[in-house]
Each structure stands twice: as C-alpha cells, then as structure tokens.
C-alpha positions as CSV (number, residue, x, y, z in Angstrom):
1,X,-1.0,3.8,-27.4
2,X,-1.0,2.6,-31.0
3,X,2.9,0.9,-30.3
4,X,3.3,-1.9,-28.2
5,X,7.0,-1.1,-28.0
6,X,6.4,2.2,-26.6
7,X,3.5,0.9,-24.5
8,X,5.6,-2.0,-22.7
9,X,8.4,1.1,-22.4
10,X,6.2,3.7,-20.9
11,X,4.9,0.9,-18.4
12,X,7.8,-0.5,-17.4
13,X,9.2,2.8,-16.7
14,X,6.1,3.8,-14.7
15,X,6.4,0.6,-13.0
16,X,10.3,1.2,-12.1
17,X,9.7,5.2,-11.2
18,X,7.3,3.5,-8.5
19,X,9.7,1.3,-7.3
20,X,12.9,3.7,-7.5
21,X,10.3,6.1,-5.5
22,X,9.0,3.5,-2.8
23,X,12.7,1.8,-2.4
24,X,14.1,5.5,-2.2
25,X,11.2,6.3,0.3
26,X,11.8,3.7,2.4
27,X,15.9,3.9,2.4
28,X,14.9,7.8,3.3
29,X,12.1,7.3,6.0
30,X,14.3,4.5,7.5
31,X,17.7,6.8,7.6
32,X,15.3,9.7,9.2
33,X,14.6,7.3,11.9
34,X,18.2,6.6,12.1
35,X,19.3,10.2,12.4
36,X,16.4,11.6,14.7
37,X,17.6,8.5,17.6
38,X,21.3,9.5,17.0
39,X,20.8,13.3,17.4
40,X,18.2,12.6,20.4
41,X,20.8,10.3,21.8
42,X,23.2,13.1,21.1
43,X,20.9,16.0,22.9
44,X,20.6,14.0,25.6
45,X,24.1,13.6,26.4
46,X,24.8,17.0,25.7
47,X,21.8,18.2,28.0
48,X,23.7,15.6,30.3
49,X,26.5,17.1,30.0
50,X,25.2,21.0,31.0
51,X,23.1,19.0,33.6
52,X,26.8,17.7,35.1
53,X,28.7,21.2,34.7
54,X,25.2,23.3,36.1
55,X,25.6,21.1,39.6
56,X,29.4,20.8,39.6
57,X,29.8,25.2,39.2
58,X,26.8,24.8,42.4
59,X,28.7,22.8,44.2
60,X,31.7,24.8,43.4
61,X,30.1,27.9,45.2
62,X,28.5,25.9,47.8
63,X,31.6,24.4,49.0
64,X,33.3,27.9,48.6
65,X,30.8,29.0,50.6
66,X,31.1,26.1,53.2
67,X,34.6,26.9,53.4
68,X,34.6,30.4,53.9
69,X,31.7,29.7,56.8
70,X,34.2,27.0,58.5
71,X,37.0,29.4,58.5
72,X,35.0,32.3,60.0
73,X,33.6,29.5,62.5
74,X,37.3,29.0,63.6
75,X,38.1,32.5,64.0
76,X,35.2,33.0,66.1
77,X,36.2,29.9,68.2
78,X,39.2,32.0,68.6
79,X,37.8,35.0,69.5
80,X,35.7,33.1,72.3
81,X,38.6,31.3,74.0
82,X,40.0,35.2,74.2
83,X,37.0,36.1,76.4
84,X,37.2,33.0,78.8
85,X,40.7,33.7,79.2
86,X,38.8,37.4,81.3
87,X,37.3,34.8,84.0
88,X,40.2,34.4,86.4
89,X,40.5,38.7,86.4
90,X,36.8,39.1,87.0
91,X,36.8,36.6,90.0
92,X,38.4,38.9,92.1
93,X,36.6,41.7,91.0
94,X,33.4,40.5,91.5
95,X,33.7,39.2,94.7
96,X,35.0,42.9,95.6
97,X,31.6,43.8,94.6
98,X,29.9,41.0,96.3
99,X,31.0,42.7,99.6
100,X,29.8,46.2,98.9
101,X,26.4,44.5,97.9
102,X,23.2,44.7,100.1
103,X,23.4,40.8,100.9
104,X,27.1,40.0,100.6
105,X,26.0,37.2,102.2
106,X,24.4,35.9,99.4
107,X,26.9,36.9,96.6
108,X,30.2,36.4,98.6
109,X,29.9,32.1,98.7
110,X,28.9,32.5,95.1
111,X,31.9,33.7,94.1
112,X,34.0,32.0,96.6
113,X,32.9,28.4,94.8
114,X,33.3,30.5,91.5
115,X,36.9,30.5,92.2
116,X,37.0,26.9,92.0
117,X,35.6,26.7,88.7
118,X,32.3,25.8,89.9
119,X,29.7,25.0,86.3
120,X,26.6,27.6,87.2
121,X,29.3,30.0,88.2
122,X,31.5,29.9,84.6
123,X,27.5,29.5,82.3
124,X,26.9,32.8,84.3
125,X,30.4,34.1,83.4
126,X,30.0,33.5,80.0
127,X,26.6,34.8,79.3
128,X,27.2,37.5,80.7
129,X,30.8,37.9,79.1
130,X,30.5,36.4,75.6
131,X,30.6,38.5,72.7
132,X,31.7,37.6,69.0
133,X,34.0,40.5,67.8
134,X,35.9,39.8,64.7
135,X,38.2,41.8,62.4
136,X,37.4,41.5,58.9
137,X,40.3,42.4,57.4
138,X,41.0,38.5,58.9
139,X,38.1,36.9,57.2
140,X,38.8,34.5,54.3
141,X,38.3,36.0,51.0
142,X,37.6,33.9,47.8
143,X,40.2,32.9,45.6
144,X,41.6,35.4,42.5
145,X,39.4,33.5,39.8
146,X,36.1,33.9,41.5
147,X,35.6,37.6,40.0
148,X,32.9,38.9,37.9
149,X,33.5,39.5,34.5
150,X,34.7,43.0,34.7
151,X,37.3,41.7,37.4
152,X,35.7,43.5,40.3
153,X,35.7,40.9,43.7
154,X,32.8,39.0,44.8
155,X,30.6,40.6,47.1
156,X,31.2,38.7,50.3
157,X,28.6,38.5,53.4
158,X,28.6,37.8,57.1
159,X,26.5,37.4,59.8
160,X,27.5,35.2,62.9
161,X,24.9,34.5,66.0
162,X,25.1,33.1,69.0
163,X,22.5,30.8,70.5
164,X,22.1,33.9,73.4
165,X,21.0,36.4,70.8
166,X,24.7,37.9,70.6
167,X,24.9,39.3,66.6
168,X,27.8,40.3,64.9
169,X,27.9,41.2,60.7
170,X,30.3,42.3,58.0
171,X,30.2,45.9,56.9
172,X,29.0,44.8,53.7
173,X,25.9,43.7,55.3
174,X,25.1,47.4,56.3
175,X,21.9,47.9,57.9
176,X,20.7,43.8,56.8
177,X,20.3,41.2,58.3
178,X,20.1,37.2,57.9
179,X,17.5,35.5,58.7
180,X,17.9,31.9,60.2
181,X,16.2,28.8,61.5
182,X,15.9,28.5,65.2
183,X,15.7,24.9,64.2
184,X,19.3,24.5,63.8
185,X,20.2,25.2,67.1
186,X,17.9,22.5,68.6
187,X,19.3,20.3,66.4
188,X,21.5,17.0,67.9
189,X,24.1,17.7,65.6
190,X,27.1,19.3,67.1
191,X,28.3,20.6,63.7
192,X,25.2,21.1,60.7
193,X,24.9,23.3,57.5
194,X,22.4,24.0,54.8
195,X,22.2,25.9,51.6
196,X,19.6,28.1,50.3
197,X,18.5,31.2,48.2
198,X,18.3,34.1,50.1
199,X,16.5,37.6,48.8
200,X,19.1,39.9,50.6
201,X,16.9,43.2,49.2
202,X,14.4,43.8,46.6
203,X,15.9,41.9,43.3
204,X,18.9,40.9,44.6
205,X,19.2,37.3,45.3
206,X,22.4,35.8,47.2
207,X,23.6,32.3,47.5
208,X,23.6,31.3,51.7
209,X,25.2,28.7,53.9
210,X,24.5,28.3,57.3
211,X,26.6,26.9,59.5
212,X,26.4,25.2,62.9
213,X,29.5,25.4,65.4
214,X,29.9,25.0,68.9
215,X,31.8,28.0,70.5
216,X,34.4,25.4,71.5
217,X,37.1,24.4,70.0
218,X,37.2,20.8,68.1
219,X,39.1,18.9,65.6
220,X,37.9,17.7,62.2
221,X,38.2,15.2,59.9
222,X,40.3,16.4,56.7
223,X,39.9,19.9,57.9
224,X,42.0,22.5,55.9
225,X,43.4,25.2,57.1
226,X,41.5,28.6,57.3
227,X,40.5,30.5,54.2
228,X,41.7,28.0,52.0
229,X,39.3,26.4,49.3
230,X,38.8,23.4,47.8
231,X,36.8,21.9,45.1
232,X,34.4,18.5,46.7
233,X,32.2,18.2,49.9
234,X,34.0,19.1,53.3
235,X,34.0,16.8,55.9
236,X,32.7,18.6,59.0
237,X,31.8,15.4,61.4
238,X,33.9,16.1,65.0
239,X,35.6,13.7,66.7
240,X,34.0,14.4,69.9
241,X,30.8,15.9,71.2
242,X,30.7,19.0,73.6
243,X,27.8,20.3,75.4
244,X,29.0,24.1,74.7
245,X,26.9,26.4,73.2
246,X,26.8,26.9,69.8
247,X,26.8,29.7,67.0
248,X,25.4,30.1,63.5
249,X,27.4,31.2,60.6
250,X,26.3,32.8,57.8
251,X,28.1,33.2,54.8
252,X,26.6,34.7,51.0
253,X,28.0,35.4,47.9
254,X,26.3,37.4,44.9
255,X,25.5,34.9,42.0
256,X,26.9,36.7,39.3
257,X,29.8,34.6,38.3
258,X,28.4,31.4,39.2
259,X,25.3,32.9,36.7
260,X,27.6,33.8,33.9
261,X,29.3,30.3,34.2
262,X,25.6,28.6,33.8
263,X,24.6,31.1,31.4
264,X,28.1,30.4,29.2
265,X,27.0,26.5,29.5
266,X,23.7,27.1,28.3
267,X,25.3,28.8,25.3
268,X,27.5,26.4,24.5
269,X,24.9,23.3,24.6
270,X,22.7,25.7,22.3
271,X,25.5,26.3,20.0
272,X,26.1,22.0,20.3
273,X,22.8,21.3,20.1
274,X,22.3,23.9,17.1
275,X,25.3,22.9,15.4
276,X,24.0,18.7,15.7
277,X,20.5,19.6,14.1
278,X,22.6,21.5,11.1
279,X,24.7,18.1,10.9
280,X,21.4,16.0,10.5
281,X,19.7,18.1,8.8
282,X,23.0,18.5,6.3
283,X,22.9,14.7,6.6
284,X,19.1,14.7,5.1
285,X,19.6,16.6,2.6
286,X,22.7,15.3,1.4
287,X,20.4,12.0,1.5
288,X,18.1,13.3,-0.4
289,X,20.5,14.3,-3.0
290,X,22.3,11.0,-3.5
291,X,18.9,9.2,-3.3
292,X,17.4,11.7,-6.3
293,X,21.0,11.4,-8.3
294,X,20.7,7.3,-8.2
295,X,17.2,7.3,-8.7
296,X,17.8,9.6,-12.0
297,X,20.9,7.6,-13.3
298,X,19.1,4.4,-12.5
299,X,16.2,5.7,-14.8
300,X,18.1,7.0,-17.4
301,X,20.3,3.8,-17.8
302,X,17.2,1.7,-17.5
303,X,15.6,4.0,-20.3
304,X,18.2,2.9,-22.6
305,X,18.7,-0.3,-21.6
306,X,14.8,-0.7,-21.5
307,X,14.5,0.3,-25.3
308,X,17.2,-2.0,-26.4
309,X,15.6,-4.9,-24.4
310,X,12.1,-4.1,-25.7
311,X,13.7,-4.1,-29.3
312,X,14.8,-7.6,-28.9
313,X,12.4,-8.9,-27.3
314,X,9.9,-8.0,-30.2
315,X,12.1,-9.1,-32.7
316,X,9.3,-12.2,-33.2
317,X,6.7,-9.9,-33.4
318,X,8.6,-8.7,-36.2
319,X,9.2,-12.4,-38.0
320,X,5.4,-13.0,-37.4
321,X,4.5,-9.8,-39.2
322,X,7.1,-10.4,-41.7
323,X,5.3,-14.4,-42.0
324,X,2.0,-13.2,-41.9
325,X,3.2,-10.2,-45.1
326,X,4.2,-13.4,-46.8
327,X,0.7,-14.9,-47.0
328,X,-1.6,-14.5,-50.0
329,X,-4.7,-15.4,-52.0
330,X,-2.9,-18.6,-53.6
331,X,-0.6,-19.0,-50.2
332,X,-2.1,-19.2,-47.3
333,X,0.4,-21.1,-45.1
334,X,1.9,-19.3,-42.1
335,X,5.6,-19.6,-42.7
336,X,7.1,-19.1,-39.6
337,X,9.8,-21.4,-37.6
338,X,8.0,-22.9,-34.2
339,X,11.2,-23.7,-32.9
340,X,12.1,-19.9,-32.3
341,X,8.0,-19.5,-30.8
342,X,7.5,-17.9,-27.5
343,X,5.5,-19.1,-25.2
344,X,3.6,-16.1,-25.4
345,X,2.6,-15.5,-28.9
346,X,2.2,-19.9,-29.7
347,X,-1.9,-19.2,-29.3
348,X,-1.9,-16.4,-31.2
349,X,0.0,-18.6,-33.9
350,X,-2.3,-21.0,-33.4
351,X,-5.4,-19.4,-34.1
352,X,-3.8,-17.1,-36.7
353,X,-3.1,-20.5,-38.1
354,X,-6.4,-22.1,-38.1
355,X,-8.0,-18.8,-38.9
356,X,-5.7,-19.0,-42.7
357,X,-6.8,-22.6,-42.7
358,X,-10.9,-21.0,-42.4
359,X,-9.7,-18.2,-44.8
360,X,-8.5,-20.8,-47.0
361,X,-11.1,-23.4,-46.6
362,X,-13.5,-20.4,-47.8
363,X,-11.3,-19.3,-50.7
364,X,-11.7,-22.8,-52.0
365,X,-15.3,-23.0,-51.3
366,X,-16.1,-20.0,-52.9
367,X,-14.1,-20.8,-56.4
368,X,-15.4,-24.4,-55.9
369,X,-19.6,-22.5,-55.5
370,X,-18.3,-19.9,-58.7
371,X,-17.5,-23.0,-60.4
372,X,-20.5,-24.8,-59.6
373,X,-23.0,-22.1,-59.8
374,X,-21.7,-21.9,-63.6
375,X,-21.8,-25.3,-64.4
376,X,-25.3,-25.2,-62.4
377,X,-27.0,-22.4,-64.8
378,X,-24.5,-23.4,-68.2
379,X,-26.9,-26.7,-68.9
380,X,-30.2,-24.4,-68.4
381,X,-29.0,-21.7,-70.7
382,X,-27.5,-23.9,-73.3
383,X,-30.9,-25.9,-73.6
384,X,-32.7,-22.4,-73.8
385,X,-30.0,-21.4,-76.3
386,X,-30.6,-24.4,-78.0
387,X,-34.4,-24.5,-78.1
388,X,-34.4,-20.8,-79.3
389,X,-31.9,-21.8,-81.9
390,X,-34.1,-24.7,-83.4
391,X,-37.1,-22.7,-83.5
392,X,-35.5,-20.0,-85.6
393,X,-34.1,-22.1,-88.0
394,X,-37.4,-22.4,-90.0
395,X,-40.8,-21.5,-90.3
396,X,-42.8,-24.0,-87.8
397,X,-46.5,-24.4,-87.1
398,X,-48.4,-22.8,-84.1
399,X,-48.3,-26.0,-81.9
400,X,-44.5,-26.4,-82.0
401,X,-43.9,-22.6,-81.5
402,X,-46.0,-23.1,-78.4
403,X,-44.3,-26.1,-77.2
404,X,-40.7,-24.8,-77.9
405,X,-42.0,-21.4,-75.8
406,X,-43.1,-23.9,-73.0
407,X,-40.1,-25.6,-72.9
408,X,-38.2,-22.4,-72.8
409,X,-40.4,-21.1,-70.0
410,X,-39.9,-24.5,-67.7
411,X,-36.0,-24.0,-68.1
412,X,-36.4,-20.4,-67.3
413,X,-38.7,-21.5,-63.8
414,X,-35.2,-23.8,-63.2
415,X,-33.1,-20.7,-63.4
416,X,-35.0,-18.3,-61.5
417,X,-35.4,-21.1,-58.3
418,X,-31.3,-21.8,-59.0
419,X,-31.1,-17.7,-58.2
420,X,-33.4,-17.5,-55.7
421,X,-32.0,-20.1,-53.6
422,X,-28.5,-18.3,-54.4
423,X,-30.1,-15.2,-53.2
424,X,-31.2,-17.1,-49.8
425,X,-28.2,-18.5,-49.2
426,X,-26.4,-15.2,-49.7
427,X,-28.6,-13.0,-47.3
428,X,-28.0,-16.3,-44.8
429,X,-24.1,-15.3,-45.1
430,X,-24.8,-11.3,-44.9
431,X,-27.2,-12.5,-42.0
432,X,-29.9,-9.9,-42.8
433,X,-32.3,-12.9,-43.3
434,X,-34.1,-12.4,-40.5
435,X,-37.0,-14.6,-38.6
436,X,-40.8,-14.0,-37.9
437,X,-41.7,-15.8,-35.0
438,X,-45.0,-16.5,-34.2
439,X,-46.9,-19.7,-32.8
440,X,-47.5,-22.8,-35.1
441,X,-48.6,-26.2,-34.5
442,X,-45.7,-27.8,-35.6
443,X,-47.7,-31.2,-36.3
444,X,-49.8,-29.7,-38.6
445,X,-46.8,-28.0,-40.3
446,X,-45.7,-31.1,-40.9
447,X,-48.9,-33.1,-42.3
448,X,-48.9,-30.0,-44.5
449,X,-45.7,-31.0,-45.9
450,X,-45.9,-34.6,-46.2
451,X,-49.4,-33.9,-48.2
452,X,-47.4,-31.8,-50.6
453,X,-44.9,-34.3,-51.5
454,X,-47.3,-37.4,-51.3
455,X,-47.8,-37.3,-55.2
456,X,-43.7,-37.2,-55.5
457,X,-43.7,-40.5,-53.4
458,X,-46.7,-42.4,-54.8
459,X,-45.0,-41.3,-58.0
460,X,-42.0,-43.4,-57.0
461,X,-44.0,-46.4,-55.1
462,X,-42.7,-44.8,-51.5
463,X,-44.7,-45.1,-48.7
464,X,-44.8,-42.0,-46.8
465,X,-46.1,-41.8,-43.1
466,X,-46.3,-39.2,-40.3
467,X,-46.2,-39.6,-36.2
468,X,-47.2,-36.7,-33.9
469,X,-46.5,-37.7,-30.5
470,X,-48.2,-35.1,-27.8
471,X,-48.2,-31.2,-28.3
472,X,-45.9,-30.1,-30.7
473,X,-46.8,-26.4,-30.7
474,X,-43.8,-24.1,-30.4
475,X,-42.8,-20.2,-31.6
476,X,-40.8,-20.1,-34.5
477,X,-40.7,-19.0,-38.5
478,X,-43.5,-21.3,-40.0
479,X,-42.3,-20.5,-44.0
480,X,-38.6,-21.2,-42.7
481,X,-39.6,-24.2,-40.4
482,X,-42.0,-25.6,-43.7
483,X,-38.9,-25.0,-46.2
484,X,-36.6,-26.9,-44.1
485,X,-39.3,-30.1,-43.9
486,X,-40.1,-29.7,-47.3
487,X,-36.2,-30.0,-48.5
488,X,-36.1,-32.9,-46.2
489,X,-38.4,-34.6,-47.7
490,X,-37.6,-34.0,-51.2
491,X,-34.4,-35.4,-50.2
492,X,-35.8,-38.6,-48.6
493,X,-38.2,-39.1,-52.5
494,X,-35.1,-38.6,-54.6
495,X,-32.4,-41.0,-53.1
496,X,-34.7,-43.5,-51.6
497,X,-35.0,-46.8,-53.3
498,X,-38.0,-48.2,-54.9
499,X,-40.8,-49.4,-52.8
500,X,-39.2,-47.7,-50.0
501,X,-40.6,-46.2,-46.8
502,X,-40.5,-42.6,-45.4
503,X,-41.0,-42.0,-41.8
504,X,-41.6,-38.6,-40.4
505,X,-42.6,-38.0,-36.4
506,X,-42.9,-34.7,-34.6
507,X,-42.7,-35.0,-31.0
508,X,-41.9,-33.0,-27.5
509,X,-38.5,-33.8,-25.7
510,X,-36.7,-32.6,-22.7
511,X,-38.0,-28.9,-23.5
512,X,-37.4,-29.4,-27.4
513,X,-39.2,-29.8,-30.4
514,X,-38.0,-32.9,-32.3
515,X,-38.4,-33.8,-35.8
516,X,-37.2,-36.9,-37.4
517,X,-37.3,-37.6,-41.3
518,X,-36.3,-41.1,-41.8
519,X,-36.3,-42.9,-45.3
520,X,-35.0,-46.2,-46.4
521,X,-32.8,-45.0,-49.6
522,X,-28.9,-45.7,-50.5
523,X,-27.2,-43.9,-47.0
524,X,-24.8,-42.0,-47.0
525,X,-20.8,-42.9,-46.9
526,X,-19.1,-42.2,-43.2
527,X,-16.4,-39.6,-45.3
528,X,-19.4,-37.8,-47.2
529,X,-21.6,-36.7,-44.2
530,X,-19.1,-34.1,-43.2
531,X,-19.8,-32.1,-46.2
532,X,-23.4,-33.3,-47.0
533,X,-24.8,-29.2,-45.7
534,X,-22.4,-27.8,-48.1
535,X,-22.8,-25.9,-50.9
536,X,-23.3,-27.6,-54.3
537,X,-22.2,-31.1,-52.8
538,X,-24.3,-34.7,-53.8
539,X,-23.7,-37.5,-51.9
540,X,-23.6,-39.9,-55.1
541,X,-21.8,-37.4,-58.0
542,X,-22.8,-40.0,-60.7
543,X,-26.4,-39.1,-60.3
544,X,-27.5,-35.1,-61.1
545,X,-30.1,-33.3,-59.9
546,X,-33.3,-33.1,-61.4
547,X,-35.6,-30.3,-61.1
548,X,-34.8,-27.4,-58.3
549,X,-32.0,-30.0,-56.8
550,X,-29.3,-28.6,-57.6
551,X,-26.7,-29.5,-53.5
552,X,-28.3,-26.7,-52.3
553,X,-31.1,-27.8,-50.1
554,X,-29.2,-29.2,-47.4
555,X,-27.6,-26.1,-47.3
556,X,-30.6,-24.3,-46.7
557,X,-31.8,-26.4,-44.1
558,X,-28.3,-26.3,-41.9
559,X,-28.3,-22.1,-42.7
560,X,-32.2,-22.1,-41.2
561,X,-31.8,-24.5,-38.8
562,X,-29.1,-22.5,-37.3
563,X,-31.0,-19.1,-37.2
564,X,-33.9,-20.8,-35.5
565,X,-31.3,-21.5,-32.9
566,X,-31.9,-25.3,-33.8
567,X,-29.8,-28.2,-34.3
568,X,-29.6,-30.8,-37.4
569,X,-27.6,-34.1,-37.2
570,X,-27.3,-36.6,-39.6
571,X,-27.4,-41.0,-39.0
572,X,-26.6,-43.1,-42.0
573,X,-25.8,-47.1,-42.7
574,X,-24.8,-47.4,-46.3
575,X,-27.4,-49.0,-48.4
576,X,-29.5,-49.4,-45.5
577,X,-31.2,-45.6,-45.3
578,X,-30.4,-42.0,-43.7
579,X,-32.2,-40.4,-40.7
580,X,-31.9,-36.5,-40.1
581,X,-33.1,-35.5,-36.6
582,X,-33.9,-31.6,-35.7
583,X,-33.9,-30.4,-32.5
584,X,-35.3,-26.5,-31.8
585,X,-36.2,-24.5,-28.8
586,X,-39.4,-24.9,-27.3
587,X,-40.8,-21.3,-26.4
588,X,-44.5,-21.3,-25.8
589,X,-47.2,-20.6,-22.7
590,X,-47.4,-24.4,-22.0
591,X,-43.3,-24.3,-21.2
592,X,-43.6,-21.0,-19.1
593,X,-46.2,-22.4,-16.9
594,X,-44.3,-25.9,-16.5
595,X,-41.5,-23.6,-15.5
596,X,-43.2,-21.8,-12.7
C-alpha cells in the first residue's frame, strides 16, 4: 500500500479481527464446555429421575401383588381350618367302616388311637381330606386407581397349590395354568415369595408373585388386614415356625397400567430432556449472537478510534515532510525540533541529516570544481587569445609566425589534457570507467615509470630509486595501475626540495600488493591531508601548477585506486617529506596454490 496510514490501519485491524476472533473463540469453545457438563449433569439427573419412578411404579405392582397373594394366603388358611374342623365327624365314621372291613383288626386300633389325636392318624386325615376351595367373589380386588386407561379393571389371576398336588384357580385363568418352582417348597423358609415375568399365552405377558404359606395359621409382623394395599415392602417374617404343610400362591396382574405409567415417564424425560437441549442450544446461539454483536461494535469503535489515533500519531511524519519541503539548493539544513523526535524516526533524521550534509558537501564541491575548472582553462585561453592577438596585429616574418603557432599549439596540448582528465574523472563519477584486468609484473610496471620520470628528477637534482622486494606479479589494469604511479611520482618531482631523494619499493604483504612512493619534499599540513584527493585542491595555494598539474592527479589516483578495489593512505611530517602507501588485492596462480 502506497499509505502508511492506511497500511498501519488495515494491519492493526487485521491484527485486532484475529484477536476479537481467537478471544471470542475461546470465551465460545470454553462456555460450550460449560453447557455440554451442565446439560449432561442435567440428563443424568433426569434419567435418574425416570430410573427412581420406573422402580418405585414396579414396586408399586409388586407389592400390590404381594398383597393381594397374602390375603388370598389367609383366606385359604381359612378355608383349611374349615376342613380339620370334619376330623372329629369322620372318626366315628370311619371306624364304622373299620368293622365291616376284611381285617377289622387291622383298621379298628387305628382308629381307636385316631380318636386320641394320634400324629400319623390326623397327616392321613388331612391328606386325604384337604382341599383348597375358595369363593372369589371374597378375593381382594385392587384398589379404584389401578384401572387401564379406558377405566376397565385390571385383569386379576389365581392359582393356589398345595404341596400334595391339590390345585385350585380363578375363573379368569380358564383352561391355564401357572407354572411354579418345586424349589420353593423345599425351601427352609416358612414364609418366601418371588417375582417374575410370566408369558401367560402367546403375546401376553403378566406380572407374577409367588407366595409361600404354610396351611396354618400364623401371625405377622405389621400384617394388614386382608385386601388392603399399601405402598413399600411387606413384612412377611412369622413369629413362629410350624412344621405344617405348605401352599403356593400365585397372584398376576396384566401390565397395562403399570406400562402406560413407564411409558408416560419416558415421555416426559423425552419432553425434559428435549426441552434442556433447546435451552442449551438457545443458550449457544444466543452466545454466539452477543459474541458477533461485541466483536462488531468492538471493531467498528476501534475503526474510528484507530483512524484518529493513526492520525496523531503521524502528525511528525507530517512536520518531517513539512521540514524536509523547507530544504533547498541554497538551504540545506533540516529544520525540525529534536525535542518533539520519536524514538522511531531519530535514525531516519539522522541519516536524512547527514545525507543533506553529503548533498550539501557536493553542491559546494561542484560550484567550488565549476569555479575552478574555469579559472583552470581562463589562463590557457587568454594566453592563446593573447598570442593570436599579437600575431595579427602586423605583418611578421616566417620564424615568428611559426613560433607564435607553436606556442599556440603547446597551450592547446594543456587544454586538451585539462579536458581529458575532466572526462576521466567524470566517467569515474558515472562509473562506466571500467577495468581490464590482466596479469602484470607489477615491478616492472614500476621501473617503467620511474625511467619515465628520471629526466623530470635529474632535471631538478632528485635522486630517484626503486626497491622490488620478491614477486610482485598480480591481475589488475596495467594503463590504470601505470597512471596512478606515474601521478605519484610527478607529485613526489614537483613538491620535493632540491637535492632531494625519491624512494619507490614494490613488495608482497599479507596477500597484498604494496607500493610505497616516498620523497623528501615540504609535507603536507595535518588539516590539508583530508582534502589532498580532492578535486582542484594544492596543498601549498601560493605555488600553481605547471604543466598538466592542475589538483587533479591525486584525484585520479584515489578514483582508480578505488575501482581496483585498492586502498591509498597518506603519511606526512611538515617539512620533512610525504609517503603515500597503496595496498591492492593480490589475485594471481601463485596465491591460489598457497591457498590450497
């Protein structure tokens, strides 16, 4: 984006919609959590709850049942104490009978100690006498509010047996009959009941108890009275034992209302459990809703806010932009107040600062090389002006037209070098001067160049001398490499002092080519060798240039020196002498093979 205000906007919004979204995901996956342990909590009191009515509507029947099977038991008691009360009538009888038998002398003393009660006599009496008959319009019915749901009575059933095979049932039972557990009668229990399931015919299932009783009369615990029902577990348990035989009672009841109960309980736990996943999933949603209407107002207020905030905080953006508007061509200060800085934007001030300072620094260098550059070629061109003026204002011989035209050539040789090395140092800045390495001896580069300059220094009584220490070949630009010694050594001839010494040595060190021109002339000041490589500048502005030196050469060397990838430093005393050292990149086979 090309705006940093609406960048930082549309990122910090990004950046809060991810946060609203994770902060609301996690509020919403932690409330699920939350909700799903309530409503399972809530299901599993509910199933709980069916669980407890299911078992107490059982136990209803069953006890119902119980009930019904310890009142018939009582009525059938009854019913046997009737029949023993025969025994006394058939004594008599029998012992008629005895006589008129084949062997009344067998049966006669049998009944004789029958009369006084004798035990085989009475067992004989009663199984031979004993037989349940009961009316059932005595039998215990169940209460009003155990009817089906069109209000028809509950189908009742009875069967009693006796432990002798004796079977009575209800007329309800028709041509049916119970099975039961021979089991039971063994057992040491005087009194003993069980419940089941019981498949009366095909598809039509009946809830059963079987009851144990001894024929006998006996007294309970908390025993009601017959017919009468009661909700909980009877309490059965005699007081005392008796060794009478016993009977079974069975007593069944159809299902259907106890079925309908169960069935209305299941309905109602669906309906609760039904109507508790609508609440939580109301609860969710309604979640969801507030979560998506704080997340949106939240956004929207933050979008506003956000802008506003944004605006200020680019408000010194805008002071920089309005300081850096203020700079110009003759004003290159950056007028801005550092005590209202940020953090932030004090490096960019900085090098926006010393960049202004570089821009400046140029500026003045370029109107200082215009400046020189015309003062340079204004003393050629008024001598050529002036030559060509003196030889046209008469009629001269041959010999001075030629010298005047050799004059006027030699200053024209000045001004075409003066452009040239203008040219050079241009292309340097545009960097399209560009180097042709190739292998050279530096050493004998160097004698070259000191044998080219020899006549300048025997000129001047200098004693020039050259020291190659080892190999000095390297790969480099040998016309760049020879201009750069040659302006060194020019140097060295025209600010040395008479009589003075030049010293040149070309030697390998610690992978680099160095090369040392050192000459005994005036120095250079401490404040002057900062600018010595620039443009146009002389070290002593009293003395000018003669020939191609015009501050240019040094220059040349620094802008060479550089694209070799070289470096050039500078060691002076003042009056003493001045010592420029090169160091460039060795790159030849000797170094590649030292490397490996």
């Amino acid at each position: 984006m090309k705006s940093i205000r609406l960048s930082l906007t549309v990122y910090f919004l990004i950046l809060l919609a991810v946060a609203l979204g994770a902060v609301a995901g996690l509020v919403y996956w932690k409330t699920v959590a939350v909700v799903q342990a309530r409503q399972e909590a809530a299901e599993r009191y509910i199933s709980d709850q069916y669980e407890r009515r299911v078992q107490r509507e059982q136990r209803k029947l069953d006890n119902a049942l119980l009930y019904q099977a310890r009142a018939v038991a009582s009525l059938a008691q009854l019913n046997f104490q009737g029949n023993r009360q025969l025994l006394p009538t058939l004594e008599p009888l029998g012992m008629l009978t005895a006589v008129l038998s084949p062997h009344p002398e067998m049966q006669v003393p049998l009944w004789a100690v029958q009369s006084h009660k004798g035990p085989l006599a009475t067992r004989i009496v009663r199984l031979a006498s004993l037989e349940v008959q009961l009316d059932e319009d005595a039998l215990p019915r169940f209460p009003d509010d155990r009817k089906d749901d069109i209000g028809a009575p509950i189908v009742e059933y009875y069967q009693i047996t006796t432990e002798w095979g004796n079977i009575w049932r209800s007329e309800s039972m028709e041509d049916l009959v119970f099975s039961f557990d021979l089991g039971l009668f063994a057992s040491p229990r005087v009194v003993d009941w069980k419940f089941d399931n019981y498949e009366l015919k095909s598809g039509y299932t009946v809830r059963r108890v079987t009851l144990k009783a001894p024929v006998t009369r006996i007294k309970y615990r908390n025993a009601g009275a017959p017919g009468t029902w009661k909700p909980g577990v009877p309490s059965l348990s005699p007081v005392t034992e008796s060794a009478s035989p016993s009977f079974l009672i069975q007593c069944a009841a159809d299902t259907k209302h106890r079925d309908r109960q169960i069935e209305g309980f299941a309905g109602e736990r669906d309906q609760e459990l039904a109507e508790l996943n609508e609440e939580s999933l109301d609860t969710l949603a309604e979640l969801r809703w507030q979560l998506l209407g704080i997340g949106l107002a939240t956004f929207a207020g933050t979008v506003l806010g956000g802008m506003v905030l944004v605006r200020h905080g680019l408000k010194p953006l805008h002071r920089l932009s309005d300081a850096v508007s203020r700079v110009s061509e003759r004003d290159f200060r950056l007028q801005y107040d550092s005590a209202k800085l940020p953090a932030e934007l004090r490096p960019i001030v900085e090098r926006l600062t010393q960049t202004l300072e570089q821009l400046e620094r140029a500026f003045t260098r370029e109107k200082q090389a215009t400046a020189d550059i015309s003062h340079e070629l204004r003393t050629p061109l008024a001598a050529l002006l002036t030559t060509t003026e003196v030889a046209l204002r008469k009629t001269r011989p041959a010999d001075e037209y030629r010298q005047l035209l050799e004059d006027c050539r030699s200053i024209g040789q000045q001004l075409s070098q003066q452009v040239e090395r203008l040219l050079l140092l241009a292309r340097l800045d545009a960097g399209v001067d560009m180097l042709r390495p190739q292998e050279i001896d530096a050493g004998l580069v160097a004698e070259q160049c000191v044998s080219l300059v020899r006549p300048l220094a025997d000129a001047r009584d200098l004693t020039l001398s050259l020291r190659r220490n080892g190999t000095t070949r390297l790969t480099t630009d040998a016309d760049k490499f020879r201009e750069v010694l040659t302006n060194l050594l020019h140097n060295a001839i025209e600010y040395n002092r008479p009589a003075g010494s030049i010293d040149v040595n070309v030697e390998r060190h610690n992978g680099t080519l160095a090369v040392e021109v050192r000459d005994t002339g005036i120095g250079i000041a401490p404040a002057a060798r900062a600018s010595i490589f620039q443009r146009f500048y002389r070290a002593d502005p009293a003395r000018h240039a003669a020939g191609i030196h015009a501050g240019l050469g040094l220059a040349i060397v620094k802008g060479y020196v550089d694209l070799m990838g070289g470096a050039i430093s500078v060691e002076s005393t003042e009056g003493q002498g001045t010592t420029f050292s090169i160091r460039l990149p060795v790159k030849d086979k000797d170094d590649e093979k030292a490397a490996k």
